[in-house]
N, C-alpha and C positions, 0 to 999 in steps of 0.2 A: 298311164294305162296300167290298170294293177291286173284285168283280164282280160280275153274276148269269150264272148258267151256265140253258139250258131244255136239260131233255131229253125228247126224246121225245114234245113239247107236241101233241094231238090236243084238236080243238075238234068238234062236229059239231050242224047244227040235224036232230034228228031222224034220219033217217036220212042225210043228205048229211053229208061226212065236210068240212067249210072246211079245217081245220087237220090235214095228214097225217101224225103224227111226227116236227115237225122238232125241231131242236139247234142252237143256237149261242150265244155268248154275248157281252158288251159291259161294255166298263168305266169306271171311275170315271175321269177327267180325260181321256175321249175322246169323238168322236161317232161313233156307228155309225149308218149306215143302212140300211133295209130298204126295198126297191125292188121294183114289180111294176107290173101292168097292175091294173086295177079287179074286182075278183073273186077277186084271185088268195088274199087270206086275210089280209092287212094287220093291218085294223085292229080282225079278229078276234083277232089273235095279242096286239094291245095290252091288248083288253078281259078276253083270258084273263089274261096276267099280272099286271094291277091286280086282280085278284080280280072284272073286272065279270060274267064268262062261265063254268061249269061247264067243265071241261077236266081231262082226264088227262094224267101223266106229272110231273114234276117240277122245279121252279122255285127254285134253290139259291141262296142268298146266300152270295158264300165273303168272308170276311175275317178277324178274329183266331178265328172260330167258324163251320162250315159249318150254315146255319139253311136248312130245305127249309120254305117257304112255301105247298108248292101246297093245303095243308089251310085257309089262313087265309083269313078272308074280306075287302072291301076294304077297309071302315075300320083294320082291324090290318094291312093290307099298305101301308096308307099313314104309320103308326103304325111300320111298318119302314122309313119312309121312300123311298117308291115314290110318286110322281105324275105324272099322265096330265094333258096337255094333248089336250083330244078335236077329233075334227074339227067342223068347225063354230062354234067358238070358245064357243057354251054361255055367254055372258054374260047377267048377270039384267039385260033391258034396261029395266025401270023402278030401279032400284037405281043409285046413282053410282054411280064409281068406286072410290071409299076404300070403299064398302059390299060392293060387287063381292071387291074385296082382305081385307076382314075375314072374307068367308067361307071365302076359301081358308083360314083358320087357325085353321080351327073347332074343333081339336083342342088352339088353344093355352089358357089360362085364363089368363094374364098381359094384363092391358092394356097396362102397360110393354112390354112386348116384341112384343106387337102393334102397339102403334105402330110403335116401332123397325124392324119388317119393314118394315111399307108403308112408312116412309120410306128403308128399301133399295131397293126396287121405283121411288118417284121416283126415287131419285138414278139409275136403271140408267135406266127410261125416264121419261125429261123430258116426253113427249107427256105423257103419263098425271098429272103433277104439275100442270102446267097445265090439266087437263081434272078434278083431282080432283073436285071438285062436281056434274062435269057427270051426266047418266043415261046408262047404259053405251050405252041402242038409241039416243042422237043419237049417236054416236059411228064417225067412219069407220071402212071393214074393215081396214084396217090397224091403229087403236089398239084395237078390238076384236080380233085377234091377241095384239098386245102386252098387251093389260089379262088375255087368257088365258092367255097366258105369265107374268104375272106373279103370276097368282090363282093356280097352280097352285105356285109358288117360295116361296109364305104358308108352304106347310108344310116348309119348309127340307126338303127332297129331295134326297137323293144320287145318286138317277137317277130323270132326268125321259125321259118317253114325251112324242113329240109325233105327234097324228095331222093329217100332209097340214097343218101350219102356212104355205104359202105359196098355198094352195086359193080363187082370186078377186080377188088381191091383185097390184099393180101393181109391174113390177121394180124398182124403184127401193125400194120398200117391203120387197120380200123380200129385198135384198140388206142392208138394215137390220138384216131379223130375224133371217137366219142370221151377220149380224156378230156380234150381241149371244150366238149361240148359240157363237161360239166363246171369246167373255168367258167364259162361264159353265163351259165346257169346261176352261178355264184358270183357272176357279178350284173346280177339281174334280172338278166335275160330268160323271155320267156322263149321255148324252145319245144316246136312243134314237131318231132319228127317221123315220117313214113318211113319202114324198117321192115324188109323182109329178113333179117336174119332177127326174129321176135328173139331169142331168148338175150341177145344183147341190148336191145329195143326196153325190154321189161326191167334188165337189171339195176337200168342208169335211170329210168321213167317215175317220177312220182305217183303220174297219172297214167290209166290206159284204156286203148279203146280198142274192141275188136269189129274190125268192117266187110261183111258178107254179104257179096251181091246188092251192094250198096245199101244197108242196114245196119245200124250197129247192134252187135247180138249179145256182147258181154260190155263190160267196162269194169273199173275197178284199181286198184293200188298195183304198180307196176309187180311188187315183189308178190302178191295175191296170185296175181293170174299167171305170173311163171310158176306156182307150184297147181293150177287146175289143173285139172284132171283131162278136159274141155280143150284148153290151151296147147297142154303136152299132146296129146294126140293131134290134133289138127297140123299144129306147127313148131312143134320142138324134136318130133320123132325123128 
């Protein structure tokens, strides 16, 4: 999968319309991000494309074969190799670590190779190595981040969604985790991520999209729209 392309993507609960038709797309060995105010339709648009949310319009995989996904549901959207790290980091807080990590790879039936993963995930993050025994809920909000990032990487995904990964965590900690996001960037990985703190969001982004009342209003080259004018007001001031 070299990208995904959305068109047309419309979410709605009921009668209120989140998601209004947008387009745009993101690719494998970059990070895009999608930027807005709180409402604006975020991290509905994520849960549409993982298959978690009913949504119309169409959700294209292009690479040696163009595969339109929007009929699949999540387990086979993940199964396409599509993983969502969600807001809130969703860790089993009675469960370790290594137990936390064996779930993200529920779909493997190799124990060899389940191991093998989680001990890619140590070697990426060392906190988590150290802590493997520990229960995910003693676990600071930062390696709770990182153990989410990492449970969600179980399923070896070629584009990873991350919702609001920097959401209560301490600078020094997020400049960690969006390090480790361009490791991963550079070794492939397509990397979708929802970011309210936009001027971090823009600077790591090749791509970017700005989402208003579920519209995309700008787009454009990450380091572009950190110097708008548009951008700076809205959401750097």
């Amino acid at each position: 999968m070299n990208s995904i392309e959305v068109k047309n993507l419309q979410v709605s609960y009921g009668l209120i319309k989140a998601v209004k038709g947008i387009s745009f797309s993101f690719r494998a060995g970059e990070i895009t991000s999608l930027i807005g105010s709180n409402g604006a339709g975020k991290t509905t648009t994520l849960k549409a494309l993982c298959g978690l949310l009913p949504h119309s319009g169409d959700i294209i995989l292009n690479g040696s074969a163009h595969v339109n996904i929007s009929n699949l549901n999540a387990p086979e959207r993940l199964k396409m190799k599509i993983a969502l790290c969600p807001e809130g980091r969703g860790v089993f807080p009675n469960l370790t670590v290594t137990e936390n990590l064996m779930l993200g790879a529920y779909l493997e039936k190799s124990k060899s190779k389940i191991s093998g993963l989680i001990d890619q995930q140590f070697e990426m993050f060392s906190r988590l190595a150290e802590r493997r025994n520990q229960v995910a809920g003693t676990l600071s909000g930062g390696e709770q981040q990182m153990l989410a990032i990492a449970r969600a990487l179980m399923s070896e995904p070629e584009m990873l969604l991350l919702d609001e990964p920097s959401l209560g965590l301490a600078p020094i900690i997020i400049e960690q985790i969006f390090q480790k996001f361009v490791e991963l960037k550079n070794k492939g990985l397509g990397l979708l991520v929802i970011e309210q703190n936009a001027s971090l969001a823009l600077e790591v982004s090749e791509k970017a999209y700005v989402l208003e009342t579920g519209s995309i209003t700008l787009s454009g080259k990450g380091s572009d729209l950190l110097h708008d004018p548009r951008v700076i007001e809205a959401y750097l001031c």
